[in-house]
C-alpha positions as CSV (number, residue, x, y, z in Angstrom):
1,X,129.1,125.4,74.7
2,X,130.2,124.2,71.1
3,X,128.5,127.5,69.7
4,X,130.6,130.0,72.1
5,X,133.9,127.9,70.8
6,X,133.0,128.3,67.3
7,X,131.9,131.8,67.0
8,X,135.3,132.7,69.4
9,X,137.0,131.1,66.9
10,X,135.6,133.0,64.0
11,X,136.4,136.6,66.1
12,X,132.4,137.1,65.6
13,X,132.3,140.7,67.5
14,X,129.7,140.8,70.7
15,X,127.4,142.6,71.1
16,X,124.2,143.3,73.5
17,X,121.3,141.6,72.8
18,X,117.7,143.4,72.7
19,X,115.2,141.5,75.1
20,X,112.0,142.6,75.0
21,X,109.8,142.5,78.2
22,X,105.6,142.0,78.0
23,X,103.6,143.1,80.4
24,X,100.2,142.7,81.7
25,X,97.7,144.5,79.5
26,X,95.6,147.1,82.3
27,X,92.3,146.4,83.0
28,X,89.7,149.7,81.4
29,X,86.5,147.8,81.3
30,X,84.2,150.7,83.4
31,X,80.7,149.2,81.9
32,X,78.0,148.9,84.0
33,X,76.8,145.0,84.3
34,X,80.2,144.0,84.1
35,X,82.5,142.7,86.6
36,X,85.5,143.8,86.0
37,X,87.3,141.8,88.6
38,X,86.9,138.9,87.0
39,X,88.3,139.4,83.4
40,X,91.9,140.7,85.2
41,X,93.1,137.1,83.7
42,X,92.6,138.6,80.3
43,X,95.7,140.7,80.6
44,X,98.0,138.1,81.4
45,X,96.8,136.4,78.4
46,X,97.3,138.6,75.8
47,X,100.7,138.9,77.4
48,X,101.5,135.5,76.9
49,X,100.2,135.2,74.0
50,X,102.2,138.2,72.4
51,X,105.7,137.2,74.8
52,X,105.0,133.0,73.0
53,X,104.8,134.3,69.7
54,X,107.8,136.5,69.8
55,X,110.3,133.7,71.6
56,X,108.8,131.3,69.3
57,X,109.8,133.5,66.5
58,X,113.7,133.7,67.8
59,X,113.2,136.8,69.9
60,X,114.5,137.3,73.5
61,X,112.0,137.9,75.4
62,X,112.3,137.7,79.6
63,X,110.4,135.0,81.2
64,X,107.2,135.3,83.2
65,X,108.3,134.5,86.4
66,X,111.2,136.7,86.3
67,X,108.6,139.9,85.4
68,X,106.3,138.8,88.6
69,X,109.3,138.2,90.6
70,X,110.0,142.2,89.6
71,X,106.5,143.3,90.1
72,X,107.2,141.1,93.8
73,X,110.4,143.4,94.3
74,X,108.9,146.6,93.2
75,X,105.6,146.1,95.2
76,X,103.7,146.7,92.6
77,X,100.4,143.9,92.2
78,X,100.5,142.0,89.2
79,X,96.6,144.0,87.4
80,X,98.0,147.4,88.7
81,X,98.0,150.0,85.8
82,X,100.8,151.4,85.6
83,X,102.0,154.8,84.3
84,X,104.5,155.1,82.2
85,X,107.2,156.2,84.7
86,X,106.3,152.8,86.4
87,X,106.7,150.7,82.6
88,X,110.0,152.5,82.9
89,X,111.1,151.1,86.0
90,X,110.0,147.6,85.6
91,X,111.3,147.4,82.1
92,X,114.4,148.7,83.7
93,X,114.6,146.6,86.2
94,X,114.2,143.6,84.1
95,X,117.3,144.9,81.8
96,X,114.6,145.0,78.9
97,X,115.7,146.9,75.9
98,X,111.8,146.7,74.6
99,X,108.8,147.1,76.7
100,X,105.2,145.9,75.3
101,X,102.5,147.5,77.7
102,X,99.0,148.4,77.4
103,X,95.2,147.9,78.2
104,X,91.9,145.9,77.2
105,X,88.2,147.4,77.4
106,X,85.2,145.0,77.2
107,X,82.3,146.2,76.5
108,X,78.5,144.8,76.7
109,X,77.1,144.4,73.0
110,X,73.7,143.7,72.1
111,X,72.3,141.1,73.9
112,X,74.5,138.7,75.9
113,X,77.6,139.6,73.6
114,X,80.7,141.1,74.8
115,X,83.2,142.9,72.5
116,X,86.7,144.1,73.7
117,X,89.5,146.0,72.6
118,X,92.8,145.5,73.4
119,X,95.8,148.0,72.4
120,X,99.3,147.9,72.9
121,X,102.4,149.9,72.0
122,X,105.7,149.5,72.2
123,X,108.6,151.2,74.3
124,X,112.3,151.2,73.2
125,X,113.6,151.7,76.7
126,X,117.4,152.6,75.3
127,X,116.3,155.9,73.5
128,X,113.1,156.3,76.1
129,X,111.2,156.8,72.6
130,X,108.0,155.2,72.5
131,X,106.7,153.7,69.4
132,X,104.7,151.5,67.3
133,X,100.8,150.9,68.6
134,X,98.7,148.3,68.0
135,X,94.8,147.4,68.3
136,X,92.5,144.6,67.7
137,X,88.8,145.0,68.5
138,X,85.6,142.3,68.1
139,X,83.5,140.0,70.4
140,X,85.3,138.3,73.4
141,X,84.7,135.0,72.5
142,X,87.7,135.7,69.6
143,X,90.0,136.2,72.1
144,X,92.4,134.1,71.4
145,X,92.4,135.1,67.9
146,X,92.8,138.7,68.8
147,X,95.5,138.1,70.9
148,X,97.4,136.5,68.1
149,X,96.3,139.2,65.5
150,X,97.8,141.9,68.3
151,X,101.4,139.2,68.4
152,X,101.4,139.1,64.8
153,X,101.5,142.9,64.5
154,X,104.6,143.2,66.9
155,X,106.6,140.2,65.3
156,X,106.8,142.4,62.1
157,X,107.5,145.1,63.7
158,X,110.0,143.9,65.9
159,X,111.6,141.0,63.7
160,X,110.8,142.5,60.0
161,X,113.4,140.1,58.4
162,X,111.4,137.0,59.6
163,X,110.5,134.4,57.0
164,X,107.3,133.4,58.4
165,X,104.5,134.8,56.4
166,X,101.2,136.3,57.9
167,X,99.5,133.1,56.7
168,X,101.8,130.2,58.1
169,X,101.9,132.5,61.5
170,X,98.4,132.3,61.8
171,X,98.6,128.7,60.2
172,X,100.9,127.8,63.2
173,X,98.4,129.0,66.0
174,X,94.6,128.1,65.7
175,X,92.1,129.8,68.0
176,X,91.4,128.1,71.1
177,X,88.1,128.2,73.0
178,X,88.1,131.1,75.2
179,X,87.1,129.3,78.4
180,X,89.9,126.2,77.7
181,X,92.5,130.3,77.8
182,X,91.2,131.3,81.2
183,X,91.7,128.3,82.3
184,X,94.7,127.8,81.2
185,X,96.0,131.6,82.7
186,X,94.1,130.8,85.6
187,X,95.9,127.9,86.2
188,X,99.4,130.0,85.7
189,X,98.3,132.9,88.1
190,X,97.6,129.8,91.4
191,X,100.4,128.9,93.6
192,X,99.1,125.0,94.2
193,X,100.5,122.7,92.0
194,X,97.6,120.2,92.5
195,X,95.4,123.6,91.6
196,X,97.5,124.1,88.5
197,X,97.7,120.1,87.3
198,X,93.4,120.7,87.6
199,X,93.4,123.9,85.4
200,X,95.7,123.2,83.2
201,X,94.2,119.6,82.4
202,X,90.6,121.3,82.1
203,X,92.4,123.7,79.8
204,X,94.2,120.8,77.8
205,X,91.3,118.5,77.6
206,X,88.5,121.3,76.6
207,X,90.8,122.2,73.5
208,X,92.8,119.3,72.1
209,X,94.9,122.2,69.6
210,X,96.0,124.2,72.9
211,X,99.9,123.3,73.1
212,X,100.9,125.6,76.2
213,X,98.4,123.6,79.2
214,X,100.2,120.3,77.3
215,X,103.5,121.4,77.7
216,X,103.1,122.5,81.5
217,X,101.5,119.0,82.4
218,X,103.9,117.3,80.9
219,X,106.6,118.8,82.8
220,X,105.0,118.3,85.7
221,X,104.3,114.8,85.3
222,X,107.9,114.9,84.2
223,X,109.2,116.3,87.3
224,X,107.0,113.4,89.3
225,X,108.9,110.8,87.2
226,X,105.3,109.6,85.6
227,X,107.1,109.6,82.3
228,X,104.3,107.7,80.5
229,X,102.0,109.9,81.8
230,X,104.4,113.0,80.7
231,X,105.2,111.7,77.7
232,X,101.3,111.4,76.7
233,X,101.0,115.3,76.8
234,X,104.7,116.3,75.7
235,X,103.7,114.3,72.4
236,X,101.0,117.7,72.1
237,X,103.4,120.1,72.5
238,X,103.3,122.2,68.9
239,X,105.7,123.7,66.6
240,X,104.6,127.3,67.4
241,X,105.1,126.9,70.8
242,X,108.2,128.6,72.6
243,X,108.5,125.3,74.6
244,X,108.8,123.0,71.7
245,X,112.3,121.9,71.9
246,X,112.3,121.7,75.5
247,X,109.4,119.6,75.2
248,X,110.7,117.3,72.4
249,X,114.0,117.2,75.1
250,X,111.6,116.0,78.1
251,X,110.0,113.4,75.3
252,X,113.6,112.1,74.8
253,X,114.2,111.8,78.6
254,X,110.7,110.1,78.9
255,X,111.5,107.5,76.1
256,X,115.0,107.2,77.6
257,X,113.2,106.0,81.0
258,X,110.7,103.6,79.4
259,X,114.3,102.4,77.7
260,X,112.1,103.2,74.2
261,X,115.9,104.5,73.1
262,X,115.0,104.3,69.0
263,X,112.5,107.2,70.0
264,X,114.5,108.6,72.1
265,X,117.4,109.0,69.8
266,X,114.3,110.7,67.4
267,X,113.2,113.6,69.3
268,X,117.3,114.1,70.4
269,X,118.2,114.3,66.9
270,X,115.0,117.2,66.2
271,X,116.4,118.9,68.7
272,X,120.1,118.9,67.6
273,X,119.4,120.1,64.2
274,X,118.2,123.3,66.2
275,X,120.0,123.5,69.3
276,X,123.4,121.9,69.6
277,X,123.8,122.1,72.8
278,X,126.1,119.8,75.0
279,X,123.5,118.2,76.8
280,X,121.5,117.1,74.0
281,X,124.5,115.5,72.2
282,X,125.3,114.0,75.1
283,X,121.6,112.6,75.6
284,X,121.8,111.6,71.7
285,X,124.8,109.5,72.2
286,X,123.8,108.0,75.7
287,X,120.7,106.8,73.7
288,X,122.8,105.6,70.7
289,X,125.2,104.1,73.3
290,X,122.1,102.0,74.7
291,X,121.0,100.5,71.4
292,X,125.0,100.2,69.7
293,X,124.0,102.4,67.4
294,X,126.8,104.2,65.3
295,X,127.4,107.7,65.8
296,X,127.0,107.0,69.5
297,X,130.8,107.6,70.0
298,X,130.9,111.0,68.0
299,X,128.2,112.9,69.5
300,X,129.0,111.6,73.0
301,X,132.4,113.1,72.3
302,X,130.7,116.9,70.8
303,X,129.4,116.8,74.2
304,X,132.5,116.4,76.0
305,X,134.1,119.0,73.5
306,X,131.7,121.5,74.4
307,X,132.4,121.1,78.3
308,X,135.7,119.7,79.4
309,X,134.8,120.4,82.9
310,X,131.8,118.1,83.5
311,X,133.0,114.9,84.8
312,X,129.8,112.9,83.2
313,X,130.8,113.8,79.9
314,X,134.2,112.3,80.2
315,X,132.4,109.5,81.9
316,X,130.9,108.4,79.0
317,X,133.0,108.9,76.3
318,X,135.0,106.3,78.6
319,X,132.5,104.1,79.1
320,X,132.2,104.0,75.1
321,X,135.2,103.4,74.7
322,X,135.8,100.6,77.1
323,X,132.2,99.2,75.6
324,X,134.6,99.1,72.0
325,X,137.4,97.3,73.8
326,X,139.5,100.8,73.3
327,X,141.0,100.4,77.0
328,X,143.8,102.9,76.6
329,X,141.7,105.5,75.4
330,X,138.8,104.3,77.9
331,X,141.0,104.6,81.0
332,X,142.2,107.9,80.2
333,X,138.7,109.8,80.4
334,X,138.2,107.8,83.1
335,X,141.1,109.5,85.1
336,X,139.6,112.9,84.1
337,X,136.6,112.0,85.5
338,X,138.1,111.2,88.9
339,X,140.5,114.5,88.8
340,X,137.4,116.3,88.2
341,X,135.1,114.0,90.9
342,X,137.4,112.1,92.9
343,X,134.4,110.5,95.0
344,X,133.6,108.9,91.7
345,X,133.2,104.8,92.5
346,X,132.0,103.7,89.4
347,X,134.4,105.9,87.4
348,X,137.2,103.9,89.7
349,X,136.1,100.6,89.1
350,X,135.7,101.1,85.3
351,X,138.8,102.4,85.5
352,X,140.6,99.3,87.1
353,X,138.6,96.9,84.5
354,X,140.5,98.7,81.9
355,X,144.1,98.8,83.1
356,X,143.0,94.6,83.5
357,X,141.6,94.9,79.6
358,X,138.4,93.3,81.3
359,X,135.6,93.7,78.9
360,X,131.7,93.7,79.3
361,X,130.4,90.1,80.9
362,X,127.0,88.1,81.1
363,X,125.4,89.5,84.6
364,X,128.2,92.0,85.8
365,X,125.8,94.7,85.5
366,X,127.7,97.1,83.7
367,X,125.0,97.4,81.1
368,X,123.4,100.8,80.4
369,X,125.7,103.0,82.7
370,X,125.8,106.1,80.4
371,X,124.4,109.2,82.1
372,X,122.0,111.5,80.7
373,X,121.6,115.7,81.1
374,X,118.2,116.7,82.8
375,X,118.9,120.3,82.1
376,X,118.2,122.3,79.0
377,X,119.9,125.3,78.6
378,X,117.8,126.6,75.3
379,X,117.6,130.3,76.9
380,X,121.2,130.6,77.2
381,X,122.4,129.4,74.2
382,X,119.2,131.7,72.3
383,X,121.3,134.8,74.3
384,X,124.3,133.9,73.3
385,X,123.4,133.5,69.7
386,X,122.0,136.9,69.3
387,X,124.9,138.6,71.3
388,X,127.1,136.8,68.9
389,X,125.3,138.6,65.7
390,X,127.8,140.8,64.1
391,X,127.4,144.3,64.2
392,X,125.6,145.9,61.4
């Protein structure tokens, strides 16, 4: 990557960086009338609620799947309560540094109300200490606003440098209808995918301000190559959502494959100013490429510059060049891509058009041949930016 070149360069010292790990607040509720069986999706939630906020706000935190995969290893179901020996284990397991665990109580009110409370504290697994605790309490139907009172707490806690005020936090993240939530968590906690496309879009659809149900569907539609359809939700993917730049990088790909490059080259460019990785570059230039648009060239070779080894980015820094009628220059990436993929038949044709100094023709199909990046490495690069914080 560009960035690991750079900060190499600058002899920026390396050091560990802090992931935090959120788990699956317990299940307490004892109260008679209640079933407490069917409120275990509540935990999840306020865990994803608190693990969003944090990666939104720059913070590494580990990825659901790989803390069920753990719980999987360990044998441990994912609403057990745990003791803190087991926190221990898991968040040891997962190579957390932090470890966000508690429990929710609901309660019956008067009437048909409902309150809960839901506390969590915080455990710095490197000095086994544990430390800051946190609780919200009112009626169920604020959920969602709970939960983002409880992530609100633990971003200032755990990130007290961060620019974001109380205000444009909560700003950021409106409430969303408690049913459109269990839906949604419902819909991550099922192994069918036509089960999750059903929750998620009743999720999605019952709250039009609830980003995370939009991301997932659009992904998936991604995935089925429906890009219109993917495209549709990706476009309500919000700013406070940990999947934002991924989603504005699927939105590129979609607009890519509906050969809508001008917007494509849009939601490439958002995503550069934030991420420069190699992919998106090279994406950026493919689309610019498509259209003749300048700068096409110079971000095609960043790319390439940030990963010599990958055969496509030499590919099309050639094929830019032999679009410009630079056939010296052209042929030589296109010999790097064939030491690096020798099977590469298009690489050798475009290759023998240059040593001829044969240029584009009318109907030779050699129109739109530059190749685009499907993979996003934001998680990586997020890593490698906070192990590459100097020292203090």
């Amino acid at each position: 990557m560009r960035i690991l070149l750079l900060l190499t360069a600058l002899a920026v010292p390396v050091v560990a960086a802090d992931t935090i790990a959120v788990l699956p607040l317990f299940n307490h509720s004892k109260t008679a009338g209640l079933n407490a069986a069917t409120l275990d999706w509540i935990g999840e939630s306020a865990a994803e609620t608190v693990r969003e906020s944090l990666n939104s706000e720059g913070m590494l935190t580990l990825a659901r799947e790989d803390r069920v995969e753990v719980f999987r290893r360990l044998s441990i179901r994912l609403n057990a309560q745990l003791t803190k020996a087991s926190v221990i284990k898991v968040g040891e397991a997962l190579d957390a540094g932090q470890v966000i665990f508690g429990e929710y109580e609901v309660t019956a009110g008067a009437g048909t109300e409902r309150k809960i409370r839901l506390t969590a504290r915080l455990m710095d697994l490197k000095r086994f200490h544990e430390g800051a605790e946190f609780e919200q309490t009112g009626p169920l139907e604020d959920l969602s606003m709970l939960e983002t009172k409880l992530a609100w707490n633990f971003v200032h806690v755990l990130s007290p440098r961060s620019t974001v005020t109380e205000a444009e936090f909560f700003r950021l993240r409106p409430p969303v209808r408690i049913d459109a939530v269990e839906l949604y968590i419902r819909g991550l906690l099922v192994s069918s995918a036509d089960q999750k496309q059903r929750l998620f879009t009743q999720a999605a659809t019952l709250d039009e301000r609830f980003s995370q149900p939009a991301f997932q569907l659009g992904r998936m539609y991604w995935q089925r190559k429906e890009w219109r359809t993917s495209a549709h939700w990706l476009e309500r993917v919000t700013r406070a959502d940990s999947h934002y730049f991924e989603g504005l990088f699927l939105l590129g790909l979609c607009r890519f494959y509906q050969a809508d490059y001008f917007d494509a080259v849009k939601q490439f460019q958002a995503v550069a100013v934030e991420l420069p990785l190699n992919e998106v570059y090279n994406n950026l230039g493919a689309a610019q490429s498509r259209k003749g648009l300048a700068g096409a060239g110079e971000n095609l070779k960043k790319a390439l510059e940030g990963d010599e080894a990958d055969p496509d980015y030499w590919f099309n820094t050639g094929y830019w060049e032999w679009k410009t009628a630079n056939y010296f220059a052209a042929a030589d990436r296109f010999r790097a891509v064939l030491d690096r993929s020798p099977g590469d038949l298009e690489a050798t044709q475009f290759l023998a058009r240059c040593l001829r100094k044969e240029g584009p023709k009318p109907g030779d199909r050699t129109e739109g041949r530059e190749r685009v990046k499907t993979t996003f490495e934001e998680t990586a690069f997020r890593q490698l930016q906070a192990e590459m914080k100097p020292k203090k």
